[in-house]
Structures are given as structure tokens and as C-alpha cells.
PDB file of N, CA, C and O in Angstrom:
ATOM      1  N   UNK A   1       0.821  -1.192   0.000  1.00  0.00           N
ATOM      2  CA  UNK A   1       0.000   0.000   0.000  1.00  0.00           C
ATOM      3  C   UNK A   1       0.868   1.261   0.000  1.00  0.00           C
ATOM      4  O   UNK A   1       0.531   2.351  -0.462  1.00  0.00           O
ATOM      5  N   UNK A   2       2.354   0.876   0.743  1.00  0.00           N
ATOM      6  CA  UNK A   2       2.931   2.434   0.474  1.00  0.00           C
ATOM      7  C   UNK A   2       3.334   2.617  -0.609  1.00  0.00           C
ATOM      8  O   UNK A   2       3.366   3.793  -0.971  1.00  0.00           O
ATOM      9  N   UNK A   3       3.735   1.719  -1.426  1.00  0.00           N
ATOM     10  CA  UNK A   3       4.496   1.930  -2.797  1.00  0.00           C
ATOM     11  C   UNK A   3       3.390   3.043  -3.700  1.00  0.00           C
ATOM     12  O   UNK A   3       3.472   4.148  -4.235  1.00  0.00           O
ATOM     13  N   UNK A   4       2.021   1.650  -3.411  1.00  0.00           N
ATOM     14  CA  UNK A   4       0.749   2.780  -4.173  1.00  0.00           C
ATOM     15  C   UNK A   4       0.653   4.186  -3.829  1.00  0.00           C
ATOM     16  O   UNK A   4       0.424   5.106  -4.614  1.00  0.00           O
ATOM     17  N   UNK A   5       0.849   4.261  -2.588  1.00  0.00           N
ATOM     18  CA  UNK A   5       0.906   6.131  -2.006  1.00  0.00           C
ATOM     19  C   UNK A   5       1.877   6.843  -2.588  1.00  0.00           C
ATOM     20  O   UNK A   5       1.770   7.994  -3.010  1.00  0.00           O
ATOM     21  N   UNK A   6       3.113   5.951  -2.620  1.00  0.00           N
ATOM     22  CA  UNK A   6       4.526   6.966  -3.028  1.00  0.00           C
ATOM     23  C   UNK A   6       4.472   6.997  -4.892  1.00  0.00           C
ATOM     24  O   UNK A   6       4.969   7.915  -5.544  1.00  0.00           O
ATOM     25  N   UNK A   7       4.098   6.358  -5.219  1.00  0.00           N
ATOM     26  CA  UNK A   7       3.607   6.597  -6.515  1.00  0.00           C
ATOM     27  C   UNK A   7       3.105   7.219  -7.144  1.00  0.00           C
ATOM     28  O   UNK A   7       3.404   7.728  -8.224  1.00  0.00           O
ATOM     29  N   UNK A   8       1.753   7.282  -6.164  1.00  0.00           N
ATOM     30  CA  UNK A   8       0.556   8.419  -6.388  1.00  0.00           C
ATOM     31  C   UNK A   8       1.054   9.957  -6.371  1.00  0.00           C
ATOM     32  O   UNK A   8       0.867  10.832  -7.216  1.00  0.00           O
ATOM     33  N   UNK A   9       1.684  10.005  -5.254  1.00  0.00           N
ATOM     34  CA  UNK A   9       2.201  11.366  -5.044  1.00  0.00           C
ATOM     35  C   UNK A   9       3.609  11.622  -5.798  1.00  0.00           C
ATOM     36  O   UNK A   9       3.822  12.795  -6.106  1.00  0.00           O
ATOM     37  N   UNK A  10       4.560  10.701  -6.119  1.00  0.00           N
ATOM     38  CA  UNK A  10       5.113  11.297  -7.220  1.00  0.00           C
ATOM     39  C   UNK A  10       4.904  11.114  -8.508  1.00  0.00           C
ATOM     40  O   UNK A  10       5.905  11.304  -9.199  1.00  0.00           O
ATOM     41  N   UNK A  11       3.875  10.789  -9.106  1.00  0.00           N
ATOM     42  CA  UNK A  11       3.437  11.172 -10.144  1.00  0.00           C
ATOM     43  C   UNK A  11       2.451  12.511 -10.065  1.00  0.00           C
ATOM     44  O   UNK A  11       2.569  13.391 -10.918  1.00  0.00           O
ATOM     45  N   UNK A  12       1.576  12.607  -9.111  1.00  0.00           N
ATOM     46  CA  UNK A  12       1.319  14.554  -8.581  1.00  0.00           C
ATOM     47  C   UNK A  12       2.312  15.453  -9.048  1.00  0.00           C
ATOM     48  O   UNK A  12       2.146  16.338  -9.888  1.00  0.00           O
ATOM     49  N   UNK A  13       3.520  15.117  -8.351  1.00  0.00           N
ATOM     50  CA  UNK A  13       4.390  15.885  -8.127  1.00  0.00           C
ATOM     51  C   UNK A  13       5.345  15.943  -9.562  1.00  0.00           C
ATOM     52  O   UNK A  13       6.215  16.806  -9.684  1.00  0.00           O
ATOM     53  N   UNK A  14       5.096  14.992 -10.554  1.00  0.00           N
ATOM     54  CA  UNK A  14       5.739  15.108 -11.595  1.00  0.00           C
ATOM     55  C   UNK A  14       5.050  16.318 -12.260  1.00  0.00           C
ATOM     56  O   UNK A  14       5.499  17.368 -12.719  1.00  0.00           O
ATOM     57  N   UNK A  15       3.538  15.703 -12.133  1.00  0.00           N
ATOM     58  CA  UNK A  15       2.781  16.880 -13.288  1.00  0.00           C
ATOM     59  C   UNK A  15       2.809  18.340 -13.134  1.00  0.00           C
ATOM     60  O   UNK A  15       2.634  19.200 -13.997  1.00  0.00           O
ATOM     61  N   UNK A  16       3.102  18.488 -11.680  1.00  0.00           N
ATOM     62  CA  UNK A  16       2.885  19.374 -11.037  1.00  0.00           C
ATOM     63  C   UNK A  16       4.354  20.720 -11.235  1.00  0.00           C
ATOM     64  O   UNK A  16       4.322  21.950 -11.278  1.00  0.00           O
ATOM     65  N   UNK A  17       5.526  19.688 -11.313  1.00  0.00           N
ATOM     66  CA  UNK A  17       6.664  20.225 -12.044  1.00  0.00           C
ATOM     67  C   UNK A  17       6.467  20.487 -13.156  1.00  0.00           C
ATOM     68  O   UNK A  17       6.781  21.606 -13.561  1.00  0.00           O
ATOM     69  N   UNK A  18       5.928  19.614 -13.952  1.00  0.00           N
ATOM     70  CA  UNK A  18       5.892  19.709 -16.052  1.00  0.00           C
ATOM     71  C   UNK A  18       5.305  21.126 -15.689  1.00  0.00           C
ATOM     72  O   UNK A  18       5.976  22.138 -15.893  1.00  0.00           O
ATOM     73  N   UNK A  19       4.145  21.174 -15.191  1.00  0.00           N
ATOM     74  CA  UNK A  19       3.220  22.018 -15.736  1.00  0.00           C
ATOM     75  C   UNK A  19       3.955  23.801 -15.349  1.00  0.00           C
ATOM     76  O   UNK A  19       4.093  24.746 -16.126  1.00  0.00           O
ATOM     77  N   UNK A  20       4.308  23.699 -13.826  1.00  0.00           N
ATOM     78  CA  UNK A  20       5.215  25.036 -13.367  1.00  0.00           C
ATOM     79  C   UNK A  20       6.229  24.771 -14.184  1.00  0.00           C
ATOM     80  O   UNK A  20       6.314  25.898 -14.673  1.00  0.00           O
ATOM     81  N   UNK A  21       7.328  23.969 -14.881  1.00  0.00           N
ATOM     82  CA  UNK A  21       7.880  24.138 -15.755  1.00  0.00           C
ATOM     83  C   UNK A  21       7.502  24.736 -17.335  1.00  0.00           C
ATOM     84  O   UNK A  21       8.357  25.459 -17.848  1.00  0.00           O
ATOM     85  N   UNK A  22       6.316  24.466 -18.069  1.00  0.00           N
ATOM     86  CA  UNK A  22       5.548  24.807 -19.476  1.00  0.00           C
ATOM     87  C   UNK A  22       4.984  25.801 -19.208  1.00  0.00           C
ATOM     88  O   UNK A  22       4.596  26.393 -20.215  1.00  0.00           O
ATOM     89  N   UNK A  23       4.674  26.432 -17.982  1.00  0.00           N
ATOM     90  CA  UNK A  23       4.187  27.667 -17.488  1.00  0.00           C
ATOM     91  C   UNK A  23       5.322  28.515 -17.813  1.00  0.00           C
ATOM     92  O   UNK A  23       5.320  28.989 -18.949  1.00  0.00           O
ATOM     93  N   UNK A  24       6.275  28.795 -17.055  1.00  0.00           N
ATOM     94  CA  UNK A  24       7.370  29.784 -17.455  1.00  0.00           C
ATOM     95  C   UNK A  24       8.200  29.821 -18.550  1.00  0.00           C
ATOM     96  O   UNK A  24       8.747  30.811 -19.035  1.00  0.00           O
ATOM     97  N   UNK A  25       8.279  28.195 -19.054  1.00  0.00           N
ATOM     98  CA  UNK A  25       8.479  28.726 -20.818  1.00  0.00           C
ATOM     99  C   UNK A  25       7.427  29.354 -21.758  1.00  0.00           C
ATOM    100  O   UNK A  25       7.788  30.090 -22.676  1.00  0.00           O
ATOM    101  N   UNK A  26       6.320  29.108 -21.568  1.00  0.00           N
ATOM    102  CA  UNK A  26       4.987  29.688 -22.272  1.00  0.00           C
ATOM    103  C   UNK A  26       5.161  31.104 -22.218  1.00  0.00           C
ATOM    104  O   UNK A  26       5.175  31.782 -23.246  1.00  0.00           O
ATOM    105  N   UNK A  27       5.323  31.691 -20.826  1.00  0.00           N
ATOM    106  CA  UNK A  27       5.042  33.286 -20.360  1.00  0.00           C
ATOM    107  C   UNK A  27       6.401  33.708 -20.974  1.00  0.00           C
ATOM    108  O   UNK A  27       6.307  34.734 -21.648  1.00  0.00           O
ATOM    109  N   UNK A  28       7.954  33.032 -20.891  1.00  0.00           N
ATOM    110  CA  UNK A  28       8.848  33.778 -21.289  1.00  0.00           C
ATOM    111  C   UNK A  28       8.754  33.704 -22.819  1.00  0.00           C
ATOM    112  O   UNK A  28       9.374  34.687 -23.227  1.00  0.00           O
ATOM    113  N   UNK A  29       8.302  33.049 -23.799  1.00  0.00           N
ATOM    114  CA  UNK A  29       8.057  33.141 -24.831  1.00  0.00           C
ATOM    115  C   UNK A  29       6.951  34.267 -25.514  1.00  0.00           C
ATOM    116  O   UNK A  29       7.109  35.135 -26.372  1.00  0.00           O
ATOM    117  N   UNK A  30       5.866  33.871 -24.788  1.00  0.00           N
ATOM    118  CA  UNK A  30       4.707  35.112 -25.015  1.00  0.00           C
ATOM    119  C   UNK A  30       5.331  36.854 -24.875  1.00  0.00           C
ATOM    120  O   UNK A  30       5.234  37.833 -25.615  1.00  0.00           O
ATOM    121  N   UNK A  31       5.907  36.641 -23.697  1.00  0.00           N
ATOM    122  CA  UNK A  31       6.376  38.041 -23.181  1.00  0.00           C
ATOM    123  C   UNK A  31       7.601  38.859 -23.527  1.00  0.00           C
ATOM    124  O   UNK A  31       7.587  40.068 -23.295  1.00  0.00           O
ATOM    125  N   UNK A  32       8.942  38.124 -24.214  1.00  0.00           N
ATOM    126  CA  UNK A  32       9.983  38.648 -24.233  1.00  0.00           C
ATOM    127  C   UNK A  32      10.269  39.276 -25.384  1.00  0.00           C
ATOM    128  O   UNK A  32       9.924  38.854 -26.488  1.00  0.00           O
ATOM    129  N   UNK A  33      10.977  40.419 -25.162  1.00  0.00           N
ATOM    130  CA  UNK A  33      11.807  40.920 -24.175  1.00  0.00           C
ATOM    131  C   UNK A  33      10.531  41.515 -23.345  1.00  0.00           C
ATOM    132  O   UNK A  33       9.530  41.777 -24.012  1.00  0.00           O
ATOM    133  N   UNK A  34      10.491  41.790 -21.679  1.00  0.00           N
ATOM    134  CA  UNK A  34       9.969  42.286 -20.768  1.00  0.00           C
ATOM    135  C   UNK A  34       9.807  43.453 -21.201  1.00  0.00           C
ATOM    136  O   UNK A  34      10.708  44.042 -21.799  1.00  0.00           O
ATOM    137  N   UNK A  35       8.706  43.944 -20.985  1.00  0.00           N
ATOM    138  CA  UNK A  35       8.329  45.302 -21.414  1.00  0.00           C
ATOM    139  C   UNK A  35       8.163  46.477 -20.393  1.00  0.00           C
ATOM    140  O   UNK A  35       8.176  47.706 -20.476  1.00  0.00           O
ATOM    141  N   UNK A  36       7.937  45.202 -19.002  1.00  0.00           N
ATOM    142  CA  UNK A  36       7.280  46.138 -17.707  1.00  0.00           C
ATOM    143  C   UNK A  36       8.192  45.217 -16.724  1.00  0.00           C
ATOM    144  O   UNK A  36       8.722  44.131 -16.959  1.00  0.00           O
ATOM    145  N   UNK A  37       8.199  46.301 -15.111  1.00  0.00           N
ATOM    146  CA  UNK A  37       9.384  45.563 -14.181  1.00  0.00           C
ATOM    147  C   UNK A  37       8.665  43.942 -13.947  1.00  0.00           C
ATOM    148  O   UNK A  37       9.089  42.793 -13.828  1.00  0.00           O
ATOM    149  N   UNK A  38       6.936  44.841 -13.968  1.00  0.00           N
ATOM    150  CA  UNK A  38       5.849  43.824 -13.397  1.00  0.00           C
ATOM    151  C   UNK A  38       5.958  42.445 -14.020  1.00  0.00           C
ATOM    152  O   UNK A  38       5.866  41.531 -13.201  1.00  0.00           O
ATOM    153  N   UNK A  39       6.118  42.120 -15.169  1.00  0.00           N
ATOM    154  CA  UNK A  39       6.186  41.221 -16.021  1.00  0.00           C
ATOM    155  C   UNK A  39       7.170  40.534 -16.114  1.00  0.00           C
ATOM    156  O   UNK A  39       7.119  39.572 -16.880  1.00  0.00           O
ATOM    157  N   UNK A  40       8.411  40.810 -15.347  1.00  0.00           N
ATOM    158  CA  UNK A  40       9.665  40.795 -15.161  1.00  0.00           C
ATOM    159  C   UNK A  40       9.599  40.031 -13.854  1.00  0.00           C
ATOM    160  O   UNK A  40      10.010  38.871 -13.894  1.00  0.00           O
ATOM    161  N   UNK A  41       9.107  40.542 -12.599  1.00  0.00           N
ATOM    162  CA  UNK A  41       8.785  39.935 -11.494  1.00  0.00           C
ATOM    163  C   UNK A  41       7.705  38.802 -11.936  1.00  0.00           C
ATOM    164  O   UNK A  41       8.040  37.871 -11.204  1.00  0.00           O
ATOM    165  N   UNK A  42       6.739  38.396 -12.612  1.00  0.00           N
ATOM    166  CA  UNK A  42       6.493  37.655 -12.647  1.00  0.00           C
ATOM    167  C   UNK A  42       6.569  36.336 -12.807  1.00  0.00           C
ATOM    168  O   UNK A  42       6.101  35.380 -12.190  1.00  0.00           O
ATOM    169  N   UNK A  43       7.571  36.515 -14.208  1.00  0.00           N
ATOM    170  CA  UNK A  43       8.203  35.281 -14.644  1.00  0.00           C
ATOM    171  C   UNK A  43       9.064  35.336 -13.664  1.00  0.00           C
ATOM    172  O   UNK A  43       9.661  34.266 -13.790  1.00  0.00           O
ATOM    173  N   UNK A  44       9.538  35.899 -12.737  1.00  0.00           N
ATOM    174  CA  UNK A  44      10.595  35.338 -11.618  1.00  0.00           C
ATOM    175  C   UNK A  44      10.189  34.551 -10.592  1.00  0.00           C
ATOM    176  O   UNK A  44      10.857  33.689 -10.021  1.00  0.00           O
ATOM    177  N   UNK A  45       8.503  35.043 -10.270  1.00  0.00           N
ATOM    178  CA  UNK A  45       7.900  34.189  -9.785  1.00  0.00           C
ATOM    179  C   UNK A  45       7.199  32.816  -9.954  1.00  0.00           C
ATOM    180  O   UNK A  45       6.617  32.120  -9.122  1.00  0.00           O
ATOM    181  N   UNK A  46       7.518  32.557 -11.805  1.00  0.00           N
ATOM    182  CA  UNK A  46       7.012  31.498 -12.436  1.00  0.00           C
ATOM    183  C   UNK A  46       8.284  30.447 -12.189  1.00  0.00           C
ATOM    184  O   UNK A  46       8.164  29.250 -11.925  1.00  0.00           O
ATOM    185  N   UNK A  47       9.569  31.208 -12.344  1.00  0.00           N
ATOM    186  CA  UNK A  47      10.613  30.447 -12.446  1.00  0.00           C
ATOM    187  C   UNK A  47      11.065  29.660 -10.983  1.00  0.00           C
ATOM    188  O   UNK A  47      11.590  28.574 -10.738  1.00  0.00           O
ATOM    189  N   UNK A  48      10.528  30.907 -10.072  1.00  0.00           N
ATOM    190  CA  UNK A  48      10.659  30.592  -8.236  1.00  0.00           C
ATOM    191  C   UNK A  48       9.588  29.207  -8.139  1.00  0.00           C
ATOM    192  O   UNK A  48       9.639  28.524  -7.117  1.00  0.00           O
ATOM    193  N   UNK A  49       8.941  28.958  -8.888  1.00  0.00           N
ATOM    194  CA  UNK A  49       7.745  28.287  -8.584  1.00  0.00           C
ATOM    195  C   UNK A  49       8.326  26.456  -9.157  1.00  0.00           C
ATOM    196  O   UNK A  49       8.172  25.393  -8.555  1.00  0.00           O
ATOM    197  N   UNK A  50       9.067  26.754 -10.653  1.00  0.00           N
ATOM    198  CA  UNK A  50       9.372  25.487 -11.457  1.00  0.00           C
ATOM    199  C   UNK A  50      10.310  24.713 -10.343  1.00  0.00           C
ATOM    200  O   UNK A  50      10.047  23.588  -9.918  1.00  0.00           O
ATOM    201  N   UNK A  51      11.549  25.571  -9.907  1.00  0.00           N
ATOM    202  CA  UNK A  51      12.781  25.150  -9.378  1.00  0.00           C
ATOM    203  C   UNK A  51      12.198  24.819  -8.019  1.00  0.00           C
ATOM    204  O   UNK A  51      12.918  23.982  -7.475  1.00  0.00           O
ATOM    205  N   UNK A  52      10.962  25.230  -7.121  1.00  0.00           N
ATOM    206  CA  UNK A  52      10.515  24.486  -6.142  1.00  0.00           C
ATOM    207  C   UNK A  52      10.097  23.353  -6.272  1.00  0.00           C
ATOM    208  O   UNK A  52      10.562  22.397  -5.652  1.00  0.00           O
ATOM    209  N   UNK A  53       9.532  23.312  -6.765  1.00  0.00           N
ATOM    210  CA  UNK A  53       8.697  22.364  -7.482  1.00  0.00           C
ATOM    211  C   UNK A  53       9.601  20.546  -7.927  1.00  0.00           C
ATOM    212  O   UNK A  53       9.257  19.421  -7.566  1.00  0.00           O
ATOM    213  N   UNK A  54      10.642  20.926  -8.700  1.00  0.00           N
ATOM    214  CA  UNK A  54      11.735  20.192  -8.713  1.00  0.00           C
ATOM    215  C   UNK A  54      12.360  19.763  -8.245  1.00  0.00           C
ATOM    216  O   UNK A  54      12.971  18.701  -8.364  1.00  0.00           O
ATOM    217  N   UNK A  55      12.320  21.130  -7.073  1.00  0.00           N
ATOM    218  CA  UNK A  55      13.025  20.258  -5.310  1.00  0.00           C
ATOM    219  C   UNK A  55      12.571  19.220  -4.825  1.00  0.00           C
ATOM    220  O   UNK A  55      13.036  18.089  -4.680  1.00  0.00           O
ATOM    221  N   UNK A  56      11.181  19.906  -4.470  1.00  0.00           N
ATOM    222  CA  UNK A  56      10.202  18.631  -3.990  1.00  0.00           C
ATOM    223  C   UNK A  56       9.995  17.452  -4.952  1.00  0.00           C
ATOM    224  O   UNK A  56       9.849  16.405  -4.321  1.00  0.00           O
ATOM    225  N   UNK A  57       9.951  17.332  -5.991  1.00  0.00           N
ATOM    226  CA  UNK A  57       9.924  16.243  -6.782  1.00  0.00           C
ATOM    227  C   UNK A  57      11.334  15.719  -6.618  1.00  0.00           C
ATOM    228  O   UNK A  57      11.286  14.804  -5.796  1.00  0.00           O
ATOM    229  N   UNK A  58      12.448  15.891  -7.010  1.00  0.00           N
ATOM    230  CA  UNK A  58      13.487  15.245  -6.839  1.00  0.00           C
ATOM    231  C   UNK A  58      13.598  14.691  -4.969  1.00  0.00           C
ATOM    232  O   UNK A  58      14.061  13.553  -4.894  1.00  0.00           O
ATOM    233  N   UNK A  59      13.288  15.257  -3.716  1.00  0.00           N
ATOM    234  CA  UNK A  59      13.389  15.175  -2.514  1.00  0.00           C
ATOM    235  C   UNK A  59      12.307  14.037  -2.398  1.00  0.00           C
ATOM    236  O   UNK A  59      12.367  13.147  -1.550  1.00  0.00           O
ATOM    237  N   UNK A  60      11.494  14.139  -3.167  1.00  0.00           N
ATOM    238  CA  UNK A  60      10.264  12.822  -2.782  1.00  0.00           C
ATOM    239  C   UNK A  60      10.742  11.654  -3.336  1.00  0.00           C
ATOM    240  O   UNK A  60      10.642  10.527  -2.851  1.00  0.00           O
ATOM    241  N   UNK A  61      11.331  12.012  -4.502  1.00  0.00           N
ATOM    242  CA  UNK A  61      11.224  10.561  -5.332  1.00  0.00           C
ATOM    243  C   UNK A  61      12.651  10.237  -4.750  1.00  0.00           C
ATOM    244  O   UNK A  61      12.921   9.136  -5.229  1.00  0.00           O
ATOM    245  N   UNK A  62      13.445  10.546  -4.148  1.00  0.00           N
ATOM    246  CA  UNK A  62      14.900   9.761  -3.096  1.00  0.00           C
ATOM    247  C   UNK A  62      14.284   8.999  -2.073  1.00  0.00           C
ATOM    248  O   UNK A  62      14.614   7.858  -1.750  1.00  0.00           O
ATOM    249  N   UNK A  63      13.112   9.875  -1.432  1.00  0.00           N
ATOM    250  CA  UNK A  63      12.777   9.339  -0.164  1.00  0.00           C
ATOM    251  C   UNK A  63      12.014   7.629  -0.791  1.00  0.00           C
ATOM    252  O   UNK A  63      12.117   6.567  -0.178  1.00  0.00           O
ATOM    253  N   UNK A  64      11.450   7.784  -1.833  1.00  0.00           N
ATOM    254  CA  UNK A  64      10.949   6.435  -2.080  1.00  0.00           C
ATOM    255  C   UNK A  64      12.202   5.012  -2.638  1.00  0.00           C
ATOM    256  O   UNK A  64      12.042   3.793  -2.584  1.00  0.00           O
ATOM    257  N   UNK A  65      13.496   5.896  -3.187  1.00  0.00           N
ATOM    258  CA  UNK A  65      14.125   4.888  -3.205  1.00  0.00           C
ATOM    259  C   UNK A  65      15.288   4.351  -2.051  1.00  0.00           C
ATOM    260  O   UNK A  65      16.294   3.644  -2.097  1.00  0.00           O
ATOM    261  N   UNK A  66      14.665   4.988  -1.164  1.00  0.00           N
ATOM    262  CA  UNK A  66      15.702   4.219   0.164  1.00  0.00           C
ATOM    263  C   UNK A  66      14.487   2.812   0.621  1.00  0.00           C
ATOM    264  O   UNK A  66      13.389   3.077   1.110  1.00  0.00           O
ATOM    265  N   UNK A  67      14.792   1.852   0.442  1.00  0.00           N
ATOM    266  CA  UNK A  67      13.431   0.800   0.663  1.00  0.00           C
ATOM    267  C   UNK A  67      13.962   0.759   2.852  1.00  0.00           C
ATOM    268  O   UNK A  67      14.993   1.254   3.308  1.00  0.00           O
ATOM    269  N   UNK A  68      13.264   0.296   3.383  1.00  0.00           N
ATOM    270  CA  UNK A  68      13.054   0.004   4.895  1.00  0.00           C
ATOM    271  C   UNK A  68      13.566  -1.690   5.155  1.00  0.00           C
ATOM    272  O   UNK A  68      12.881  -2.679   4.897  1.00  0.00           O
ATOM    273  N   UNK A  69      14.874  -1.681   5.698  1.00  0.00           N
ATOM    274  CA  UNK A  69      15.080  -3.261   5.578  1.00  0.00           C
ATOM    275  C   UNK A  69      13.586  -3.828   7.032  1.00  0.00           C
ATOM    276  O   UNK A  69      13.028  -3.345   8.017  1.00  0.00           O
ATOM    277  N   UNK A  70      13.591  -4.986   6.291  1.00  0.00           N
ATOM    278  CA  UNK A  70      12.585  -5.685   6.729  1.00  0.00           C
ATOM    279  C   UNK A  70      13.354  -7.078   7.943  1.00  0.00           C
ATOM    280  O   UNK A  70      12.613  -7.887   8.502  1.00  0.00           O
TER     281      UNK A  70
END
């Protein structure tokens, strides 16, 4: 049953990266060059968002490959 949990949640956590990842290439494509500071801070906040995101996905999916000796 945990494998099914740790699964579940890193595959969440995959999509959840793709998508904050295709988000800030989308906006830096739509938007560049920055026109406004605002727009500028944003995608910084898109980019603050991918590289979290990655953390936690890379930090989850370690924790599932240490197995629990039995």
C-alpha cells in the first residue's frame, strides 16, 4: 500500500513540475523581451515556482528509493 501512495504522489508531483515548468516557458516566450518591471517579477515568480517544485519532486522521489530493511 505504500508503494501505491509513493507513486501516487510522485506522479502529482511530476505533473505538477511539467506544468510550473511549461508555465514559465509559455510566459517567457509570449512576453519577451519584458516590457514592464511587473512582467519581469512575474516570470521570476514562475521560475521561483518550477525550481521548487523540482526540489520537492526530486526530494520525494529519493525518499521512495531508500526501501526500509525488513
Amino acid at each position: 500500500m505504500r508503494d501505491d501512495n509513493y507513486e501516487a504522489g510522485l506522479h502529482e508531483l511530476q505533473l505538477a513540475k511539467d506544468e510550473a515548468e511549461a508555465a514559465a516557458e509559455d510566459f517567457d516566450k509570449n512576453y519577451w523581451p519584458f516590457q514592464t518591471d511587473e512582467i519581469a517579477a512575474q516570470y521570476g515568480e514562475l521560475q521561483f515556482t518550477a525550481v521548487m517544485m523540482l526540489a520537492e519532486f526530486e526530494q520525494f522521489a529519493q525518499q521512495g528509493s531508500i526501501k526500509p530493511a525488513r
